[in-house]
N, CA, C and O atoms as a GROMACS GRO file, in nm:
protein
  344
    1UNK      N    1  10.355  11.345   9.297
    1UNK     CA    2  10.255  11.274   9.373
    1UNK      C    3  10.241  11.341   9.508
    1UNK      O    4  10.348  11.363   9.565
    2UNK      N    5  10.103  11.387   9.588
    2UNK     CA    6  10.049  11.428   9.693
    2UNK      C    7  10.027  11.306   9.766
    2UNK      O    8   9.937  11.222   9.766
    3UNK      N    9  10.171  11.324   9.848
    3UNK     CA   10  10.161  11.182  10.005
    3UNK      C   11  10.034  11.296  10.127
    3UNK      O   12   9.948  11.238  10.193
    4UNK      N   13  10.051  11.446  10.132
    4UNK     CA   14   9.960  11.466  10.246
    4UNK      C   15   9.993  11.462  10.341
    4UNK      O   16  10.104  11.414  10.366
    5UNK      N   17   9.935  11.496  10.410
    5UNK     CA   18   9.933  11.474  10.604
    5UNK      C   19   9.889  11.355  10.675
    5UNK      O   20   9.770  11.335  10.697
    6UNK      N   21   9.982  11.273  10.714
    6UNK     CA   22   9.907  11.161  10.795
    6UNK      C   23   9.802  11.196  10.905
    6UNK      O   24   9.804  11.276  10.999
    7UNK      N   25   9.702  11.100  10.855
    7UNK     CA   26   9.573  11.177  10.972
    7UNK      C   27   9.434  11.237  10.904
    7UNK      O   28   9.319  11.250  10.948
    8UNK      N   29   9.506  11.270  10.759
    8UNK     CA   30   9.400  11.354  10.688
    8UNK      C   31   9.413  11.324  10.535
    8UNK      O   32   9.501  11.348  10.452
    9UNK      N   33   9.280  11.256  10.531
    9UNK     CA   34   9.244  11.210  10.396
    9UNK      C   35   9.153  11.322  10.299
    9UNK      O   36   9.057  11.389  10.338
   10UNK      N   37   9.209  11.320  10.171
   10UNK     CA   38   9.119  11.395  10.114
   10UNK      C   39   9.067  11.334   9.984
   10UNK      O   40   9.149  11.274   9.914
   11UNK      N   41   8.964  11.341   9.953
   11UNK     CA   42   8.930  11.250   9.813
   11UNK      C   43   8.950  11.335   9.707
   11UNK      O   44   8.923  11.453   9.685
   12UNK      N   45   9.022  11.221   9.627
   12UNK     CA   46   9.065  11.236   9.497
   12UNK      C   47   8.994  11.136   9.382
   12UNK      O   48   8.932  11.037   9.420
   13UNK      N   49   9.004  11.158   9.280
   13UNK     CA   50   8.929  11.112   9.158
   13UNK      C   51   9.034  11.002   9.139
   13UNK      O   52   8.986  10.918   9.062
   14UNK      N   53   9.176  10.961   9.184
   14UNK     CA   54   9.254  10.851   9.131
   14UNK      C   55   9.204  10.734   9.280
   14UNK      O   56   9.205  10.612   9.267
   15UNK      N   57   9.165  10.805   9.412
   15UNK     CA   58   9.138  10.683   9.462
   15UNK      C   59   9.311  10.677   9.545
   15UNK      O   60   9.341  10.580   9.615
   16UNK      N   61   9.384  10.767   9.528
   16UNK     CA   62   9.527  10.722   9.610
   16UNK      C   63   9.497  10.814   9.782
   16UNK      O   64   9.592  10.824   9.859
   17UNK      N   65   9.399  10.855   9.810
   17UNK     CA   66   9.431  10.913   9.954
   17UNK      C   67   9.444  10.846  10.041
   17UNK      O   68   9.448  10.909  10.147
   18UNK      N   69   9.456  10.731  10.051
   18UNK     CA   70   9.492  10.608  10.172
   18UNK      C   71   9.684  10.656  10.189
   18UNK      O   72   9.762  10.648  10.285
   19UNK      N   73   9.702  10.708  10.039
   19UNK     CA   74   9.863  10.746  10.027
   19UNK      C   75   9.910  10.844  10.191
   19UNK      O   76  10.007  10.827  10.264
   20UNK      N   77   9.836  10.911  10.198
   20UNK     CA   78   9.885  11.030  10.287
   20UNK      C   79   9.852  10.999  10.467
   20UNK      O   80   9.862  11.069  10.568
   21UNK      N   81   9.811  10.864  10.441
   21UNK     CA   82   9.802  10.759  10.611
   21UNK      C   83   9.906  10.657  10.594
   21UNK      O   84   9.913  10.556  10.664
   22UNK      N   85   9.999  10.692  10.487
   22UNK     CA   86  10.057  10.520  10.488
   22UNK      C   87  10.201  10.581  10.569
   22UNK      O   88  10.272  10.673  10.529
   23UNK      N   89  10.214  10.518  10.665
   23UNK     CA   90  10.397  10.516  10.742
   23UNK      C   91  10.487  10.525  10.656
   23UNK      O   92  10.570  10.613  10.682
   24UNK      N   93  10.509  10.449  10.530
   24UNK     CA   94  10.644  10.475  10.469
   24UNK      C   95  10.659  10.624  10.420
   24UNK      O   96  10.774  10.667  10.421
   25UNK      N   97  10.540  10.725  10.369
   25UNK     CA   98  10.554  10.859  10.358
   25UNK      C   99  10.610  10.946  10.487
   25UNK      O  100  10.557  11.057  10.495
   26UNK      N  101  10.664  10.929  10.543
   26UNK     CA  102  10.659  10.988  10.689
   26UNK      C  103  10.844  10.899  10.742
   26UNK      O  104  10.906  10.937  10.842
   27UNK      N  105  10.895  10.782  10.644
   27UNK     CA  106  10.972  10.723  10.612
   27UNK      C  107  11.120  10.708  10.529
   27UNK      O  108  11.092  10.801  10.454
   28UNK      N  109  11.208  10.680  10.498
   28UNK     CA  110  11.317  10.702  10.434
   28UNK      C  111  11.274  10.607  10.314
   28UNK      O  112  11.258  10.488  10.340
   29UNK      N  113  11.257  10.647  10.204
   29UNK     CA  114  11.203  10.545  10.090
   29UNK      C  115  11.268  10.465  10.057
   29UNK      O  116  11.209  10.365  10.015
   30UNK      N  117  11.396  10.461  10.056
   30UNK     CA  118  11.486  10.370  10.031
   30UNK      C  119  11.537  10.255  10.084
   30UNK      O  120  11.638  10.192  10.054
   31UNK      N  121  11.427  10.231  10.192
   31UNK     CA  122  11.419  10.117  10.271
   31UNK      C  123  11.314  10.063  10.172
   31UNK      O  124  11.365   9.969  10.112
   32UNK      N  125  11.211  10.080  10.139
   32UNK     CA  126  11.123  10.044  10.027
   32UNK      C  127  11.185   9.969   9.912
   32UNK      O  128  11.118   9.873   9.875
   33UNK      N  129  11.257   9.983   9.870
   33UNK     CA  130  11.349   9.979   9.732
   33UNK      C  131  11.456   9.968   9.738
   33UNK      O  132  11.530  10.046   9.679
   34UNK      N  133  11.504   9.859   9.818
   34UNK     CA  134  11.693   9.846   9.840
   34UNK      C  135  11.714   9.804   9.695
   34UNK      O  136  11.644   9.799   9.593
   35UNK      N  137  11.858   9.772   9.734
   35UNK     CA  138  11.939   9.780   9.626
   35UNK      C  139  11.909   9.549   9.641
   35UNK      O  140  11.865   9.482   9.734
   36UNK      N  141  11.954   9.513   9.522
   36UNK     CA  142  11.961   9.411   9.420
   36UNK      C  143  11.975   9.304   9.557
   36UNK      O  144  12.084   9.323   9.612
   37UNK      N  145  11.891   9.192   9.628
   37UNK     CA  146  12.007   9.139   9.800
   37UNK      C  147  12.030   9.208   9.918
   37UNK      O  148  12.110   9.187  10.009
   38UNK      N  149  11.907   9.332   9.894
   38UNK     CA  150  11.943   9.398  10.017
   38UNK      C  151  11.803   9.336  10.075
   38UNK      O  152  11.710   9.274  10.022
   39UNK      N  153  11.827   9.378  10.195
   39UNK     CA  154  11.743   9.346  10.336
   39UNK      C  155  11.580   9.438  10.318
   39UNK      O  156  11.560   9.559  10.326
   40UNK      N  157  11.501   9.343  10.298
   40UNK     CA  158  11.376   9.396  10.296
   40UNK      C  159  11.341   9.436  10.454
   40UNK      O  160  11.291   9.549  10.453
   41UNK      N  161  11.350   9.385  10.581
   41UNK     CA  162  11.337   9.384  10.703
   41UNK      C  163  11.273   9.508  10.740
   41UNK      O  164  11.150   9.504  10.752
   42UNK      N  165  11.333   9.617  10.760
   42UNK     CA  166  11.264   9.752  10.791
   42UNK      C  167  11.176   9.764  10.714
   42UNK      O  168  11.068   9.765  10.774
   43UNK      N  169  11.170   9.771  10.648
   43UNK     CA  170  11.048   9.825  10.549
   43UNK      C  171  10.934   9.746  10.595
   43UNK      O  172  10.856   9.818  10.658
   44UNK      N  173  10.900   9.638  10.588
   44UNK     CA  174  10.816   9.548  10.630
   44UNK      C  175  10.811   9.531  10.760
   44UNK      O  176  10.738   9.440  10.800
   45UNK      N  177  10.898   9.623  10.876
   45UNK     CA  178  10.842   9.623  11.019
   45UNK      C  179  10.775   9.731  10.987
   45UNK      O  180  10.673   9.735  11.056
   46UNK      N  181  10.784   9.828  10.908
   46UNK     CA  182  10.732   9.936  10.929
   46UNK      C  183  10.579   9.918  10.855
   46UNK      O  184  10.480   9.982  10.890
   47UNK      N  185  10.581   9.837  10.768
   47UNK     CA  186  10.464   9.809  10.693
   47UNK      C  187  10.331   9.727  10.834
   47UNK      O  188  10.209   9.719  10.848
   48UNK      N  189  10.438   9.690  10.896
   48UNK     CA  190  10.336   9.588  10.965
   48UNK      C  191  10.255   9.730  11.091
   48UNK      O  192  10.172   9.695  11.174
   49UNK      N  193  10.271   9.781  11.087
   49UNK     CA  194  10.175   9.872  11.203
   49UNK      C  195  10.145   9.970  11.119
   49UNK      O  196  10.080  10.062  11.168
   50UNK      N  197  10.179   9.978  10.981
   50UNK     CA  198  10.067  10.090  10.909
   50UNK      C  199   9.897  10.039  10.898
   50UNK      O  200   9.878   9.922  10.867
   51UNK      N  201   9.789  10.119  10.921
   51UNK     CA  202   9.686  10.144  10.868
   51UNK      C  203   9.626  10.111  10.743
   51UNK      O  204   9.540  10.025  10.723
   52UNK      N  205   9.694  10.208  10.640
   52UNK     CA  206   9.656  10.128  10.505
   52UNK      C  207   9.766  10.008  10.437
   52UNK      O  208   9.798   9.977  10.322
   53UNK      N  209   9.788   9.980  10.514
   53UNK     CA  210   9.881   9.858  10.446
   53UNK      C  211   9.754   9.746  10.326
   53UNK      O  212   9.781   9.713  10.211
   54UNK      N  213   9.665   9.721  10.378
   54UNK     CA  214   9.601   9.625  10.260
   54UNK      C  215   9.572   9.730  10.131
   54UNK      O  216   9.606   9.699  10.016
   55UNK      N  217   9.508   9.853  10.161
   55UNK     CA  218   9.514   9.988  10.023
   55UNK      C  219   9.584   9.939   9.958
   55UNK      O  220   9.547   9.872   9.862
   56UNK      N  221   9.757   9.967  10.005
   56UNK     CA  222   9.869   9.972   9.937
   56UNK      C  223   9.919   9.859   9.870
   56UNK      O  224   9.972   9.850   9.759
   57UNK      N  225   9.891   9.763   9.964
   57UNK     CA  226   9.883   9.621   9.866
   57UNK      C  227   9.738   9.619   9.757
   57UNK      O  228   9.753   9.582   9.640
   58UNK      N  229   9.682   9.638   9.777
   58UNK     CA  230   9.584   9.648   9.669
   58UNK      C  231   9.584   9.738   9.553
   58UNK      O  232   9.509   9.732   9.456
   59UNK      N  233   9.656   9.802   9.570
   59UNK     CA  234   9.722   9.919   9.419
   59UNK      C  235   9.837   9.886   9.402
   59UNK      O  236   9.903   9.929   9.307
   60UNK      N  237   9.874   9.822   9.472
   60UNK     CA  238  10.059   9.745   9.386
   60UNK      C  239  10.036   9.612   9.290
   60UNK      O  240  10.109   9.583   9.195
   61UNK      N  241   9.904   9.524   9.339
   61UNK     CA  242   9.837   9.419   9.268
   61UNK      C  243   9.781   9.482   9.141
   61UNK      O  244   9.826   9.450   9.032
   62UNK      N  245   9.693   9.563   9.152
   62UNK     CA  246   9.580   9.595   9.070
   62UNK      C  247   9.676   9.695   8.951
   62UNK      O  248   9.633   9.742   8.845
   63UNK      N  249   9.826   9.709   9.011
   63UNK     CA  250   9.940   9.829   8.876
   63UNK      C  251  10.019   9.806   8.865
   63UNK      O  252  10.113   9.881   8.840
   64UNK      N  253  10.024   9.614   8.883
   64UNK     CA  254  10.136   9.541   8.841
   64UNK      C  255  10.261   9.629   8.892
   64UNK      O  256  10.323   9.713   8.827
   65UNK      N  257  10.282   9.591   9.019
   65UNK     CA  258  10.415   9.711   9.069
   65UNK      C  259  10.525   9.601   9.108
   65UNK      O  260  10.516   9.502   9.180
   66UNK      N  261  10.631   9.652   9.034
   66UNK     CA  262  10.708   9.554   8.983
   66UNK      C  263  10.893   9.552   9.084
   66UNK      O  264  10.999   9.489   9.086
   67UNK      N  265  10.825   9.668   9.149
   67UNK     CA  266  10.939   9.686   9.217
   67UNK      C  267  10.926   9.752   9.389
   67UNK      O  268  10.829   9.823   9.417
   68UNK      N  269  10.998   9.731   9.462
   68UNK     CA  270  10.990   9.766   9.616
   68UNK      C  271  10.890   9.685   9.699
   68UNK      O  272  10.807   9.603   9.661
   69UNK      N  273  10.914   9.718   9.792
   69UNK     CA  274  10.827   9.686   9.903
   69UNK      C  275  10.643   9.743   9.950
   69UNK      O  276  10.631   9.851  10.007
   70UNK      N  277  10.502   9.648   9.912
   70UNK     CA  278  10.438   9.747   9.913
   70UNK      C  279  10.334   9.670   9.975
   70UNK      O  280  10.328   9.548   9.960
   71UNK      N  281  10.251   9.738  10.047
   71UNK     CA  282  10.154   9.626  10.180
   71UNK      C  283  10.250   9.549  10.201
   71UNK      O  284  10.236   9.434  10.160
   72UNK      N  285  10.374   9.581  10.268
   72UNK     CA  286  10.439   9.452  10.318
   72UNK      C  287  10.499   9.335  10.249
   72UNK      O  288  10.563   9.251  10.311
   73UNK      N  289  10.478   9.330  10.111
   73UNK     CA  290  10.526   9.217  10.026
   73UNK      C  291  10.640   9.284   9.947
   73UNK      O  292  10.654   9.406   9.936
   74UNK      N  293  10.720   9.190   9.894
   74UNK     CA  294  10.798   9.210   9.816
   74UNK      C  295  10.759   9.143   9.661
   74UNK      O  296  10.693   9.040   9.669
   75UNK      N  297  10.779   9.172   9.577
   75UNK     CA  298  10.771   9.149   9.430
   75UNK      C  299  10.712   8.992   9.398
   75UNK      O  300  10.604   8.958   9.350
   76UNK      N  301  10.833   8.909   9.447
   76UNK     CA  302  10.810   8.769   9.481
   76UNK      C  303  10.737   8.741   9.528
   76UNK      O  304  10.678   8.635   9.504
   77UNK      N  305  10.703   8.826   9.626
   77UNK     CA  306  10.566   8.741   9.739
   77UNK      C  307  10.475   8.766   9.677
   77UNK      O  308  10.402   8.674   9.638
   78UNK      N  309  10.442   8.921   9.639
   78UNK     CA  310  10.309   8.957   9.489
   78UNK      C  311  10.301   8.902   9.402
   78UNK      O  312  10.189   8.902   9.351
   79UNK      N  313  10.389   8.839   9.345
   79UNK     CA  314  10.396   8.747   9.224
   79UNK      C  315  10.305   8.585   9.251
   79UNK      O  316  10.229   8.534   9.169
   80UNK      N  317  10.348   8.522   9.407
   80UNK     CA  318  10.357   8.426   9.431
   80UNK      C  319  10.159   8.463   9.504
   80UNK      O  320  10.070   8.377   9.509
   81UNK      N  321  10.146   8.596   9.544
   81UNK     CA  322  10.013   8.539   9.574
   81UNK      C  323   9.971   8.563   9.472
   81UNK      O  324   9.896   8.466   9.467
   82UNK      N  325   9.947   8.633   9.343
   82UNK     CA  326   9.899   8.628   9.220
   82UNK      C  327   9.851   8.524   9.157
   82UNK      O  328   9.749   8.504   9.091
   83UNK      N  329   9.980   8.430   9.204
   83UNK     CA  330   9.929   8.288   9.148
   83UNK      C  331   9.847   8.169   9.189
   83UNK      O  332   9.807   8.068   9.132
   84UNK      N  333   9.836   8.232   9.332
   84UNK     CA  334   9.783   8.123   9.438
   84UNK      C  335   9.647   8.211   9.407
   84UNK      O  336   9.543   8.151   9.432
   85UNK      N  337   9.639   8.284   9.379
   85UNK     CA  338   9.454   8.376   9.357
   85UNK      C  339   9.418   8.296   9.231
   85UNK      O  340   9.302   8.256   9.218
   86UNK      N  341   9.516   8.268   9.132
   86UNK     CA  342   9.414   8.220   9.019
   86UNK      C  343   9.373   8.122   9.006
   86UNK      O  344   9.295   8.099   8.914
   0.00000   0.00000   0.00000
């Protein structure tokens, strides 16, 4: 996968170049994806002053993403607005 240069979008036919503005690329991923009870906290400060944060929540909704931290939510919280949308 092409994360890119933050700053510089290029269009692609999948629609992911919001990828290469998002903060967590530029990030330690594994704040994204702790382990089983670990601390979502960083990840989601860092989510909160990214740019494409709604993108990224909007392709973790729309590809059933079942794991990590993404627009700022965690699994549960995607799950839980999923349900409050229908």
């Amino acid at each position: 996968m092409f994360l890119g240069t933050p700053g510089i979008r290029r269009d692609d036919e999948e629609g992911l170049s919001w990828q290469s503005d998002a903060l967590c690329a530029q990030t330690d991923p594994e704040a994204f994806f702790p382990e089983k009870g670990g601390s979502t906290r960083e990840a989601k400060r860092i989510c909160e002053g990214c740019e494409v944060r709604s993108e990224c929540l909007e392709y973790a909704l729309e590809n059933d993403e079942r794991f990590g931290i993404w627009g700022g939510l965690s699994e549960r919280e995607r799950r839980k607005l999923r349900r409050e949308a229908i």
